[in-house]
N, CA, C and O of each residue as an XYZ file, in Angstrom:
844
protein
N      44.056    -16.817     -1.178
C      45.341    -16.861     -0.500
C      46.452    -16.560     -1.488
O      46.424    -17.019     -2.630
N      47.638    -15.621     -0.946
C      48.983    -15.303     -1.756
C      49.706    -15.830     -0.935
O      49.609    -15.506      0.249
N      50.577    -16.737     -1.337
C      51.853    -17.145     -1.449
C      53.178    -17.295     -1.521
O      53.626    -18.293     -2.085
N      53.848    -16.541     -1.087
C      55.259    -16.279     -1.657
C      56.560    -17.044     -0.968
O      56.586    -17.399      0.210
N      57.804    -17.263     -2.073
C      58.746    -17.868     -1.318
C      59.862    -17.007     -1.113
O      60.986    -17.406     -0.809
N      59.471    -15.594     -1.317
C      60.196    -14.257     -0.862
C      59.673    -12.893     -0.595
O      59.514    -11.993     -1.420
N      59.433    -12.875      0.669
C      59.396    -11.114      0.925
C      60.017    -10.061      1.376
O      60.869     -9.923      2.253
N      59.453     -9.283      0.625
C      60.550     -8.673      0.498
C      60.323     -7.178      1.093
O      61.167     -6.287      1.184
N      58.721     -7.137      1.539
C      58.447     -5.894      2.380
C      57.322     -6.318      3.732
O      56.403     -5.581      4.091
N      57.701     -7.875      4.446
C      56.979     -8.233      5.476
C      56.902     -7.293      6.430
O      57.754     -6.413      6.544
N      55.805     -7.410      7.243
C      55.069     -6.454      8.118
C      54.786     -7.035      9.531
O      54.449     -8.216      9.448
N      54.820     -6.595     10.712
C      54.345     -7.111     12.063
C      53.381     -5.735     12.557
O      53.166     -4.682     11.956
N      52.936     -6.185     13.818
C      52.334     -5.257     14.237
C      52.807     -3.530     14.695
O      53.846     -3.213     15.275
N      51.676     -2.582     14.223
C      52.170     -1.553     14.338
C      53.611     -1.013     13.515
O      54.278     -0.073     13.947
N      53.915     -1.678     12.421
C      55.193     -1.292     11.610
C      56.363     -1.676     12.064
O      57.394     -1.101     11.713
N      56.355     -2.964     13.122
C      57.298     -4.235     13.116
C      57.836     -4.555     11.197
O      57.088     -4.574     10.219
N      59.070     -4.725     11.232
C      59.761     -5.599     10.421
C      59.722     -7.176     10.052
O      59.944     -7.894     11.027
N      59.562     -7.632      9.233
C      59.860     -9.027      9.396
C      60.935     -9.552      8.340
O      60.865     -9.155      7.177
N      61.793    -10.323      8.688
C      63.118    -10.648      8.232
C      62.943    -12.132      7.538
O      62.552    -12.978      8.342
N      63.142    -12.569      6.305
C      62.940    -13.667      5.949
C      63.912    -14.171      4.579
O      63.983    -13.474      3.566
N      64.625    -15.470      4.725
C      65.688    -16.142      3.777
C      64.551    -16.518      2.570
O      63.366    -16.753      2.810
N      65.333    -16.523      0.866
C      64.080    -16.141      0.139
C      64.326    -18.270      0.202
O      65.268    -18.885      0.703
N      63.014    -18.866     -0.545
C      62.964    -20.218     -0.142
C      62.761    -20.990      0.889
O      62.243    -22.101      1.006
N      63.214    -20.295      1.586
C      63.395    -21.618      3.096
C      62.360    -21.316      4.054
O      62.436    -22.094      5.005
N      61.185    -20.272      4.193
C      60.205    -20.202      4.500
C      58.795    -20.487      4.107
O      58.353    -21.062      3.112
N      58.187    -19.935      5.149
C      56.507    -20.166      4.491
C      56.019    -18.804      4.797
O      55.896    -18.516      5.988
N      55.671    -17.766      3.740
C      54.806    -16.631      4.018
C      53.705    -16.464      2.779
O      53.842    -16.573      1.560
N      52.580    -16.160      3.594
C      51.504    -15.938      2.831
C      50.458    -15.033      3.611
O      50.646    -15.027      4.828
N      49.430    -14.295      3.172
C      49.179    -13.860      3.239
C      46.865    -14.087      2.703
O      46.579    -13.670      1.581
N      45.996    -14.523      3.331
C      44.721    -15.223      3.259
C      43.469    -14.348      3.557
O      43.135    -13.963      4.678
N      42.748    -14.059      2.237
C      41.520    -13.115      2.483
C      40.340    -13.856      3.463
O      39.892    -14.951      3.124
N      39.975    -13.331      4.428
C      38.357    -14.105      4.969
C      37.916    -13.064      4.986
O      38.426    -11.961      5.179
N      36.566    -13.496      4.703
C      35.141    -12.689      4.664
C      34.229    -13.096      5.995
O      33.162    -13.709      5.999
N      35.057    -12.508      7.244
C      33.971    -13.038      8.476
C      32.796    -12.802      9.147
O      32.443    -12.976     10.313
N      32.201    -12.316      8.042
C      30.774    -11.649      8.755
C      29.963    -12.107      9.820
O      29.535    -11.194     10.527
N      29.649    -13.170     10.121
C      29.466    -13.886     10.735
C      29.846    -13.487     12.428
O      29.142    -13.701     13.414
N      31.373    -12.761     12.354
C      31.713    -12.582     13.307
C      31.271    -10.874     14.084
O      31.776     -9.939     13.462
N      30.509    -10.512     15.182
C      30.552     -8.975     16.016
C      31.916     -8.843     15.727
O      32.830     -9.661     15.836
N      31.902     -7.188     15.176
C      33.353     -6.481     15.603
C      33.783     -6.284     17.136
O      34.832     -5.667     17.322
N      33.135     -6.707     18.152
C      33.126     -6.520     19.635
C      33.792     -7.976     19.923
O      34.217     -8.272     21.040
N      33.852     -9.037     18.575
C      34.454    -10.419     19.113
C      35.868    -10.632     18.602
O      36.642    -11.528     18.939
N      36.099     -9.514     17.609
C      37.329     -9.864     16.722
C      38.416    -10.829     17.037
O      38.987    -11.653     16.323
N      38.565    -10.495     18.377
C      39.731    -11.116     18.611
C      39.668    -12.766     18.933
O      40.447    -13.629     19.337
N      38.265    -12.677     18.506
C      38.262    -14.783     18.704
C      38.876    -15.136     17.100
O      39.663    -16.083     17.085
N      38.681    -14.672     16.156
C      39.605    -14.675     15.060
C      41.136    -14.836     15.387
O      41.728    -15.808     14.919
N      41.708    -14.049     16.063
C      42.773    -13.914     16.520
C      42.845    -15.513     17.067
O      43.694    -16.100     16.397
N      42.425    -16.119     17.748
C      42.726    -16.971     18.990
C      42.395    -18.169     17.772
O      43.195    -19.103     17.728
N      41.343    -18.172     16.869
C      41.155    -19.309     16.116
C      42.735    -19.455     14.612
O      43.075    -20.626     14.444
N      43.321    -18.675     13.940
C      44.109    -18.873     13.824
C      45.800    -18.992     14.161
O      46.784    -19.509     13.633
N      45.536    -18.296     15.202
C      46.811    -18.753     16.386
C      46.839    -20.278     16.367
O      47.869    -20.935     16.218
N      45.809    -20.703     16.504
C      45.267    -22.182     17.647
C      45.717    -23.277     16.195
O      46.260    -24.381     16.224
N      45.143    -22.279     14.740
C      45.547    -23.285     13.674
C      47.111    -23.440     13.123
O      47.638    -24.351     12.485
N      47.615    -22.237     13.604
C      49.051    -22.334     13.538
C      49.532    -23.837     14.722
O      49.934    -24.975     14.477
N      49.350    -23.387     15.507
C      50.380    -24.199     16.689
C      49.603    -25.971     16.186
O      50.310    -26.926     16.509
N      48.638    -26.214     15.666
C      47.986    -27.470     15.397
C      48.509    -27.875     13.871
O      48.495    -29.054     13.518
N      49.004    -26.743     12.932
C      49.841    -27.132     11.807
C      51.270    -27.446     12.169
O      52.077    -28.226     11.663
N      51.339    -26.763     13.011
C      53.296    -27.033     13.412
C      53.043    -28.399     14.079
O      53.347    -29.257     13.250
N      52.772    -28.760     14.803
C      52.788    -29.977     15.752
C      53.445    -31.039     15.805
O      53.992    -31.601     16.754
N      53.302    -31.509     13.817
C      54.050    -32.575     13.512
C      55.463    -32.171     12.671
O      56.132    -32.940     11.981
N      55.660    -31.069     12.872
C      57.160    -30.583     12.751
C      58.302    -30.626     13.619
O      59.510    -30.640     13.381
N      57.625    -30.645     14.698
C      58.667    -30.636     15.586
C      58.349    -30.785     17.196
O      57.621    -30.005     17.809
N      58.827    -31.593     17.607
C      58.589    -32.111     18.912
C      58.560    -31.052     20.296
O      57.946    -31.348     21.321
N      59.375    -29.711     20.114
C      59.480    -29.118     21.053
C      57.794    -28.089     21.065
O      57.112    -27.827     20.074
N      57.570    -27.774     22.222
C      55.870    -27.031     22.209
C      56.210    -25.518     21.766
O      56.991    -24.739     22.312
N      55.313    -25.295     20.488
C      54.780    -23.985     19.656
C      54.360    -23.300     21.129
O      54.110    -23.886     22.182
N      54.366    -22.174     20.908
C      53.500    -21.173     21.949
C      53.208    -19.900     21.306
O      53.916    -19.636     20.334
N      52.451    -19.181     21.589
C      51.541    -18.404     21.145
C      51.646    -16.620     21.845
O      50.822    -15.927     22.442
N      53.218    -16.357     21.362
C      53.364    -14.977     22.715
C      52.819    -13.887     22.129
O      53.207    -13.448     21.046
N      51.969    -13.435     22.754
C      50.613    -12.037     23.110
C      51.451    -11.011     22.601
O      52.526    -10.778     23.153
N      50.899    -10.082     21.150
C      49.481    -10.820     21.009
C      49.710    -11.335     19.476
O      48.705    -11.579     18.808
N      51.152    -11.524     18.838
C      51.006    -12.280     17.481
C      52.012    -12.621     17.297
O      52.516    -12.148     16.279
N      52.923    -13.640     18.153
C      54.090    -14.017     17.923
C      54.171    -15.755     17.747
O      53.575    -16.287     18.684
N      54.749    -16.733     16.796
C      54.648    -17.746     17.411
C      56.233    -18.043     17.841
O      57.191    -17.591     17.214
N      56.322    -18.807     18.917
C      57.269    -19.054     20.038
C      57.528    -20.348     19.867
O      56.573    -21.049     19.533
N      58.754    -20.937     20.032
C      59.270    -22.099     20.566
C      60.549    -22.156     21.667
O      61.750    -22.072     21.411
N      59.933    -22.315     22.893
C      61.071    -22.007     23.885
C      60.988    -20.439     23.945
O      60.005    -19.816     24.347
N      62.119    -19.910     23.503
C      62.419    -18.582     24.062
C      62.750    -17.476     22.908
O      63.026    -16.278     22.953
N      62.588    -18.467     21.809
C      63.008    -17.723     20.200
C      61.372    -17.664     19.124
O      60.486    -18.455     18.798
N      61.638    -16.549     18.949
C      60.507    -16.618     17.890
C      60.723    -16.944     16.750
O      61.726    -16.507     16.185
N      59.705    -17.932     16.005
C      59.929    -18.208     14.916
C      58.720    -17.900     13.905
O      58.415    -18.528     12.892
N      58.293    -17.096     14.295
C      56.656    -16.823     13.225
C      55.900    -15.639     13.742
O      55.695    -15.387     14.930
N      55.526    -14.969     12.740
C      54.501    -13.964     13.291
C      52.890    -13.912     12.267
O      52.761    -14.118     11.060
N      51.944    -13.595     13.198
C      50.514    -13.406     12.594
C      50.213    -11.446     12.349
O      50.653    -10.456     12.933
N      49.668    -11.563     11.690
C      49.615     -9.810     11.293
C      47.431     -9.840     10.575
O      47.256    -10.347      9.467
N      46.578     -9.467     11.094
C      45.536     -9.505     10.749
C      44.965     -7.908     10.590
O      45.294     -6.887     11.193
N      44.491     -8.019     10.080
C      43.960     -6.505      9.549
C      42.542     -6.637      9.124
O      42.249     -7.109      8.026
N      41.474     -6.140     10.160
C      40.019     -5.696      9.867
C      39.151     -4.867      9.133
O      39.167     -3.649      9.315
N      38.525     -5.309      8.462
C      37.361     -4.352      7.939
C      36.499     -4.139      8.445
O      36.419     -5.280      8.901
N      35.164     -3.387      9.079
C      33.951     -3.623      9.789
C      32.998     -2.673      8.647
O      33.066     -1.640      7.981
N      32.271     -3.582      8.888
C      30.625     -3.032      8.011
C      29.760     -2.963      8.957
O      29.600     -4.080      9.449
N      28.914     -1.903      9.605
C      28.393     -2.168     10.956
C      28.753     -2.065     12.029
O      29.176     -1.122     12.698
N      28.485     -3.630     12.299
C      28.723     -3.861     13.918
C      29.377     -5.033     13.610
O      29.812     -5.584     14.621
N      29.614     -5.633     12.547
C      30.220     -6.459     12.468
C      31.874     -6.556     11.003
O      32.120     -5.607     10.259
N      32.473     -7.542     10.993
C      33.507     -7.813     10.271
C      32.937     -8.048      8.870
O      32.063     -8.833      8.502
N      33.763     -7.038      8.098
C      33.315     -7.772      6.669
C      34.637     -8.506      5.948
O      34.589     -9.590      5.368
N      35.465     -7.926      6.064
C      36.908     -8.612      5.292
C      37.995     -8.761      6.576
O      37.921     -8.014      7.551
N      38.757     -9.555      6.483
C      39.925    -10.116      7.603
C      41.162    -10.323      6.451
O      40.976    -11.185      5.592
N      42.409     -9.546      6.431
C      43.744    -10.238      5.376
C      44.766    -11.137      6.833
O      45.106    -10.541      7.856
N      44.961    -12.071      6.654
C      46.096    -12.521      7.233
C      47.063    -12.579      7.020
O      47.486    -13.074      5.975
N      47.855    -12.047      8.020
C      49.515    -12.333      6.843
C      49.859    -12.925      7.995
O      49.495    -12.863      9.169
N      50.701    -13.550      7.327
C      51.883    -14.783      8.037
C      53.412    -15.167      7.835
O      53.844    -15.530      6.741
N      54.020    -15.083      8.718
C      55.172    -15.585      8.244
C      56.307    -16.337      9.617
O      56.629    -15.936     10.736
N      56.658    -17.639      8.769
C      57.030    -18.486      9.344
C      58.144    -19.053      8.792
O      58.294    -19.368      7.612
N      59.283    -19.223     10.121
C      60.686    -19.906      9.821
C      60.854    -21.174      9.664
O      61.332    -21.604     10.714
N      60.750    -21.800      9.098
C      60.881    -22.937      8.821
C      61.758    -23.583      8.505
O      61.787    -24.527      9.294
N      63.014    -23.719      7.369
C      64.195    -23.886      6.975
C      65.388    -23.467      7.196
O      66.449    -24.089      7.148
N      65.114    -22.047      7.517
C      66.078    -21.031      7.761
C      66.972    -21.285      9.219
O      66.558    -21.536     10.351
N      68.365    -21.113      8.702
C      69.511    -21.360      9.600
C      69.293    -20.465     10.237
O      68.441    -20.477     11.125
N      70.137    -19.291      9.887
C      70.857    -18.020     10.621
C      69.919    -17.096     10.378
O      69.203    -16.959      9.386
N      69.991    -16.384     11.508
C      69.156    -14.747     11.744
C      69.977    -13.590     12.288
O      70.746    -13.475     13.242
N      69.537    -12.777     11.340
C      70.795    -11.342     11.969
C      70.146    -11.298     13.595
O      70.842    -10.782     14.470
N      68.801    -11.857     13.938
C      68.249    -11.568     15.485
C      68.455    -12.973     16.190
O      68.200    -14.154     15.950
N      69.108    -12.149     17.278
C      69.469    -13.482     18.547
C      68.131    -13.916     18.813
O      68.239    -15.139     18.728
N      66.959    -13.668     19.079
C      65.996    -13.603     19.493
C      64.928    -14.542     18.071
O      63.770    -14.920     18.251
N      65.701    -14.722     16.794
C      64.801    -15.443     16.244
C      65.258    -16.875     15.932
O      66.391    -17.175     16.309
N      64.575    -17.733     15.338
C      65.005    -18.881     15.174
C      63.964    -19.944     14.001
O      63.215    -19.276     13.288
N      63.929    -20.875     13.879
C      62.830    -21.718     12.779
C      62.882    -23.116     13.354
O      63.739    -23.728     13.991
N      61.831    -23.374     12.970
C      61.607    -24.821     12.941
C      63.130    -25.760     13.107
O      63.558    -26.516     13.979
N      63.606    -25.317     11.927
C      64.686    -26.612     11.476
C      66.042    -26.394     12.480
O      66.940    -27.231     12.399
N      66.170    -25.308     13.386
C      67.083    -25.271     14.918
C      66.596    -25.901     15.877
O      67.337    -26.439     16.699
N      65.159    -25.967     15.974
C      65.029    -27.196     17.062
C      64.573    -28.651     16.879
O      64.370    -29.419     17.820
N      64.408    -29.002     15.384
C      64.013    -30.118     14.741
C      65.265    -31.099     14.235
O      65.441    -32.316     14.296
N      66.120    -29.891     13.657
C      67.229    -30.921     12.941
C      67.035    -31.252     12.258
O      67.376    -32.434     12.280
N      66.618    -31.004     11.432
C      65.428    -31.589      9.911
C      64.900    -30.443      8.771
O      64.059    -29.604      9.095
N      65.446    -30.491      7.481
C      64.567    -29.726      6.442
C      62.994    -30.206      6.872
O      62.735    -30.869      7.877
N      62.302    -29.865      6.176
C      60.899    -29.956      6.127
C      60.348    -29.624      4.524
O      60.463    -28.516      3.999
N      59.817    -30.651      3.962
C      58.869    -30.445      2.766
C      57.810    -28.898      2.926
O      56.787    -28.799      3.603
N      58.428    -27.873      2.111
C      57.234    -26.642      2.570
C      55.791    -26.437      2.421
O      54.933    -25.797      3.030
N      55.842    -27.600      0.869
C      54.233    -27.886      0.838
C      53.694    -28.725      1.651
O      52.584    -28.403      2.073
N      54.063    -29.550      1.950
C      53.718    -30.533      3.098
C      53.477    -29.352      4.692
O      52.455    -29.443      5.372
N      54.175    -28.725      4.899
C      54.157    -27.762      6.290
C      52.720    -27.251      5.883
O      51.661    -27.508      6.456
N      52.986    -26.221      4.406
C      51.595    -25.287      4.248
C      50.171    -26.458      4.240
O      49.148    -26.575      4.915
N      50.569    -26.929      3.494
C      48.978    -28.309      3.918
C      48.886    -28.730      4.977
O      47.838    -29.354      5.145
N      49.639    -28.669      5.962
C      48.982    -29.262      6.853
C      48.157    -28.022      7.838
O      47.191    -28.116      8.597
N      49.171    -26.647      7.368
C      48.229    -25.128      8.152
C      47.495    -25.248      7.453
O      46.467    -25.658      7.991
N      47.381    -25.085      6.216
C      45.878    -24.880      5.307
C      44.840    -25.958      6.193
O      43.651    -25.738      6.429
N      45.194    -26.509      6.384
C      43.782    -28.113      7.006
C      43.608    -27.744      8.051
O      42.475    -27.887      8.510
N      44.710    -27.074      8.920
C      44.037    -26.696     10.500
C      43.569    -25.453     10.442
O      42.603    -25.199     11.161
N      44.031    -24.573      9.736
C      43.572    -22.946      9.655
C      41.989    -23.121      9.253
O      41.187    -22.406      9.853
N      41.521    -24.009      8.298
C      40.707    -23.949      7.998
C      39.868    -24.749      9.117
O      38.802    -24.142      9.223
N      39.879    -25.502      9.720
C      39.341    -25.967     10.729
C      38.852    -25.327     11.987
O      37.785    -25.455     12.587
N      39.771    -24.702     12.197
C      39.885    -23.968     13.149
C      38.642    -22.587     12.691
O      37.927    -22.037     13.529
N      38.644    -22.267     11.243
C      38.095    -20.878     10.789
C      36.378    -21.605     10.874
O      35.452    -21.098     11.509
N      36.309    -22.728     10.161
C      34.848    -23.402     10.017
C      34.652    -23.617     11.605
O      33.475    -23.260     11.646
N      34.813    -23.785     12.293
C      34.585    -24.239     13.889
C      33.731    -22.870     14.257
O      32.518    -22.799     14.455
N      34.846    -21.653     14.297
C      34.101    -20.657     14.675
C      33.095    -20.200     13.667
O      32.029    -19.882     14.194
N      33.134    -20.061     12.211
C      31.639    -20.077     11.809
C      30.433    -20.619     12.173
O      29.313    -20.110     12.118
N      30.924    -22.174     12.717
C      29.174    -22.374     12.806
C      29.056    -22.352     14.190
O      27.979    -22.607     14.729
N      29.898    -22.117     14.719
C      29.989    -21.833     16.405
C      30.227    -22.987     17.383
O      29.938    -22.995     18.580
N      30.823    -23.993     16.643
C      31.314    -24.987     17.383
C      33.154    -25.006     17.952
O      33.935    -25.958     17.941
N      33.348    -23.794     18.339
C      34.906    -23.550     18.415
C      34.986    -23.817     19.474
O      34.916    -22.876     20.265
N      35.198    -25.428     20.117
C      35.130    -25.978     21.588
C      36.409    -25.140     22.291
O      37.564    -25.238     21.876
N      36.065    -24.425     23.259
C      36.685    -23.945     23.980
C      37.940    -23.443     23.778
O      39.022    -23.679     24.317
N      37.654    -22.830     23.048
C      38.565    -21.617     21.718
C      39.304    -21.082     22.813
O      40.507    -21.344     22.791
N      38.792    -20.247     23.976
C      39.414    -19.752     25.032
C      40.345    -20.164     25.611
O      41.345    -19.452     25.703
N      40.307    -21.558     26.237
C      40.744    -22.208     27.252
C      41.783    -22.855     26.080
O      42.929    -22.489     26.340
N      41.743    -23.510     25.146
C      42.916    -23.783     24.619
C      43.799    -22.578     23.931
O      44.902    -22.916     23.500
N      43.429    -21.268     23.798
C      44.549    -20.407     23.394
C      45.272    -20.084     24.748
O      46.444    -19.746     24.910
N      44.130    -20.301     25.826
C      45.351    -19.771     27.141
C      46.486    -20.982     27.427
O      47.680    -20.977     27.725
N      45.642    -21.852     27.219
C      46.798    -23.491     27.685
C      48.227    -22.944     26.956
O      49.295    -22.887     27.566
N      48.000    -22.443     25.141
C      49.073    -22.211     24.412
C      49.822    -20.904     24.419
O      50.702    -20.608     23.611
N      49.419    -20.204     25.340
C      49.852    -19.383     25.590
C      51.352    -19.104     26.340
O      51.572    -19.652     27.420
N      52.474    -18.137     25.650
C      53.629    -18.329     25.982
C      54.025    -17.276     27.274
O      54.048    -16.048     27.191
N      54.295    -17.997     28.347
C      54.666    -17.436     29.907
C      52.886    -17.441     30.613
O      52.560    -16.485     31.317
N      52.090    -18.328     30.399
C      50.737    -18.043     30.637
C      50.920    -18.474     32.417
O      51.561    -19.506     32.614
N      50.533    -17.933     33.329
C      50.548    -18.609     34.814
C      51.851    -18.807     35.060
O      52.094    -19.603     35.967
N      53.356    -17.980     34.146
C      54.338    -18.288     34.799
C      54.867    -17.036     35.303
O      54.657    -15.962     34.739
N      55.773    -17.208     36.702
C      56.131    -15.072     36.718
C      57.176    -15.059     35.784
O      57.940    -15.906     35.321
N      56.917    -13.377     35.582
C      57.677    -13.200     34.291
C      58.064    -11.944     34.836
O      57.662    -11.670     35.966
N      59.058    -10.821     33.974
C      59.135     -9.633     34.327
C      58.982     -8.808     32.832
O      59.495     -9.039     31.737
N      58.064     -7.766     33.283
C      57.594     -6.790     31.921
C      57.716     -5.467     31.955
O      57.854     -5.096     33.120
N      57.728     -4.439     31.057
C      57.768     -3.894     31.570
C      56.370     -2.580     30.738
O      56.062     -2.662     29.548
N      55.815     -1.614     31.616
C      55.176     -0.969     31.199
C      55.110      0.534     31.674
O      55.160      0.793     32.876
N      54.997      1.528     30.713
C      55.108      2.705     30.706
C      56.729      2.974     31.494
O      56.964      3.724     32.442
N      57.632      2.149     30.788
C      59.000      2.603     31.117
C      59.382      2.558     32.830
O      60.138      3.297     33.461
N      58.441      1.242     33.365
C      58.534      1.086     34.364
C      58.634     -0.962     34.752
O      57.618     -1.647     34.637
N      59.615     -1.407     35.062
C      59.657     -2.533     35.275
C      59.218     -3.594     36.589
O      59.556     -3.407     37.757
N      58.473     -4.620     36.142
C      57.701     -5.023     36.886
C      57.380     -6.672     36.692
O      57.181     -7.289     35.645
N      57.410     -7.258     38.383
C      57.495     -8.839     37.777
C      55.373     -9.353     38.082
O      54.520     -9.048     38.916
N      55.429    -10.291     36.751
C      54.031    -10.544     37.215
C      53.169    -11.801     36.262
O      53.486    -12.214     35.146
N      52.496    -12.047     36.755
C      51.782    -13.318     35.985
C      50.434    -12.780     35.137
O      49.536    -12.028     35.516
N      50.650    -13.512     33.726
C      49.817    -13.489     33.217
C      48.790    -14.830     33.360
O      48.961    -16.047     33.444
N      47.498    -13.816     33.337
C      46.215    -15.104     33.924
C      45.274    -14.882     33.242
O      44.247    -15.413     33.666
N      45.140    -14.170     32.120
C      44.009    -13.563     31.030
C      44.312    -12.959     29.520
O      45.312    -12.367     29.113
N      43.287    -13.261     28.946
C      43.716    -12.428     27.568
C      42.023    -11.898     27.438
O      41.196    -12.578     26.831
N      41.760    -10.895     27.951
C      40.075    -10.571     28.001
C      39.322    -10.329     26.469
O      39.921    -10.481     25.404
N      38.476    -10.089     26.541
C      37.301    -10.544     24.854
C      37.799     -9.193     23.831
O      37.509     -9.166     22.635
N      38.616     -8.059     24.543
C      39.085     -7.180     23.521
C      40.481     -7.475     23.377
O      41.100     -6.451     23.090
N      41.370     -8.717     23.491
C      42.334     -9.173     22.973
C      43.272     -8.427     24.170
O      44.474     -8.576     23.948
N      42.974     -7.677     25.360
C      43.956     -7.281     26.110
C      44.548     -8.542     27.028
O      44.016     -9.629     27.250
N      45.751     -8.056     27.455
C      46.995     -8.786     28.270
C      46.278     -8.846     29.782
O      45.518     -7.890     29.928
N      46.319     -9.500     30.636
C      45.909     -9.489     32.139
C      46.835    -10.274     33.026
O      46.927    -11.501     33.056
N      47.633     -9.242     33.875
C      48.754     -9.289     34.458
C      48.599     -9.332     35.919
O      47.992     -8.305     36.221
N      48.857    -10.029     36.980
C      48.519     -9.855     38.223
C      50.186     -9.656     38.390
O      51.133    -10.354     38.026
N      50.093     -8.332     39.136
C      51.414     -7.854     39.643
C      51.088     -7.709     41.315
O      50.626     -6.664     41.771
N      51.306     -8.568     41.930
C      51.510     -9.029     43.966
C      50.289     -8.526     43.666
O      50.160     -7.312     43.823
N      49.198     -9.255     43.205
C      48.127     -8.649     43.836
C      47.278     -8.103     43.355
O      46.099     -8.234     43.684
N      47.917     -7.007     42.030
C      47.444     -5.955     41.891
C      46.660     -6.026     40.029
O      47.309     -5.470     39.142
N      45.844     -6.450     39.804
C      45.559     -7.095     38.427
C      45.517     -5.570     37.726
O      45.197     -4.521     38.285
N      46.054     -5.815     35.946
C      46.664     -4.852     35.345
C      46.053     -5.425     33.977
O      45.807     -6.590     33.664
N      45.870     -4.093     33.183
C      45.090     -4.624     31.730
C      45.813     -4.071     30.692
O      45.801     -2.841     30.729
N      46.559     -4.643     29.604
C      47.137     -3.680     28.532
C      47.144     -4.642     27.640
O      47.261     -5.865     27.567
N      46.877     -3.092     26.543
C      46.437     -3.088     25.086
C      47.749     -3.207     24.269
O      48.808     -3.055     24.877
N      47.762     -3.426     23.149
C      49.097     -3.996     22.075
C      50.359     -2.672     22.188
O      50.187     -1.453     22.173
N      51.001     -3.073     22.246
C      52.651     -2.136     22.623
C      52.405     -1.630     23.886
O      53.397     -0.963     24.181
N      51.357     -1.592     25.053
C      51.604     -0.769     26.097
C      52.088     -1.911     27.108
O      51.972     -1.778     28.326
N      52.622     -3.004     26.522
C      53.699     -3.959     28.025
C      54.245     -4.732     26.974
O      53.727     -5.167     25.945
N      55.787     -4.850     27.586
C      56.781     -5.192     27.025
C      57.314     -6.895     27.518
O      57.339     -7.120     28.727
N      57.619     -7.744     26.785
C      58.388     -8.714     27.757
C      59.945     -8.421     27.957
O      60.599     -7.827     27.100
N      60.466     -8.870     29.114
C      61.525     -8.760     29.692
C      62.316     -9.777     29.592
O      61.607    -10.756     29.825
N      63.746    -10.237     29.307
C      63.691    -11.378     29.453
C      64.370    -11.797     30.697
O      64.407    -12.987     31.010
């Protein structure tokens, strides 16, 4: 695992930006070697450190972490964290996984209306080693679970944490706007949208949230 208390060239998905005050965050960045895991399952990786994020935040702050599709972490309506994973495959299966991470934690002000940290809905600094130990203990929990294949219902609790999960929402896709509930995140990490009826499947940047 790398560490830093400034970056200075953070990354999101597909060549997303990430914006960060130097100190007052937590970004790092964690090699796994998941062999263990089919490249046809990847995305339970995905769902097992999501699941260790929102179980490290917990005792930070009283308002509920959420988990918006497919690497954002959420509180309320502001994002305050993003996951960034990047695969290797040997085979048929995973040989190297990098995680990068980065999370608001301290940080006041954001040039984005849309972002926010921990300490806006807490009211409270936060010890940063104390924050990272307590992700390090769930990340890793969460990572040993799915190694030996005891990741109790890995599924069903990333959908519970899931942000707008079973609520209507409006999105929009292929430059076309549309209101609809999400009721799935299927085994290749896609979005599953019931629009009146009409169930809808999309892959990373092809649906937008609305607000």
């Amino acid at each position: 695992m790398v560490i830093t208390d400034n970056q200075t060239a953070g990354r999101g998905q597909r060549g997303n930006t990430w914006e960060t005050e130097p100190g007052l965050n937590i970004t790092f960045s964690l090699l796994l070697k998941p062999g263990f895991l089919a490249a046809k399952n990847q995305f339970r990786l995905n769902m097992a450190v999501s699941l260790g994020v929102v179980e490290g935040l917990k005792s930070c702050v009283s308002s509920k972490v959420k988990l918006k599709w497919p690497n954002d972490i959420f509180i309320d309506d502001k994002k305050i964290g993003g996951i960034l994973i990047e695969n290797q495959l040997q085979g048929i299966s995973l040989s190297e996984s990098i995680v990068g991470m980065g999370l608001n934690i301290n940080q006041e002000k954001f040039s984005s209306t849309g972002a926010s940290s921990i300490y806006n809905f807490s009211g409270k600094f936060n010890d940063l080693n104390e924050v990272f130990q307590k992700l390090v203990e769930s990340l890793e929990a969460e990572y040993l679970d799915l190694r030996t294949g005891n990741a109790f219902d890995l599924k069903g609790r990333y959908l519970t944490s899931l942000y707008k999960f079973k609520d209507v929402h409006h999105f929009q896709a292929y430059g076309i706007n549309f209101e609809g509930v999400i009721y799935d995140v299927d085994e290749h990490g896609r979005l599953c949208i019931d629009s009146e009826g009409e169930k809808k499947v999309f892959g990373f940047k092809e649906v937008k949230f609305l607000n």
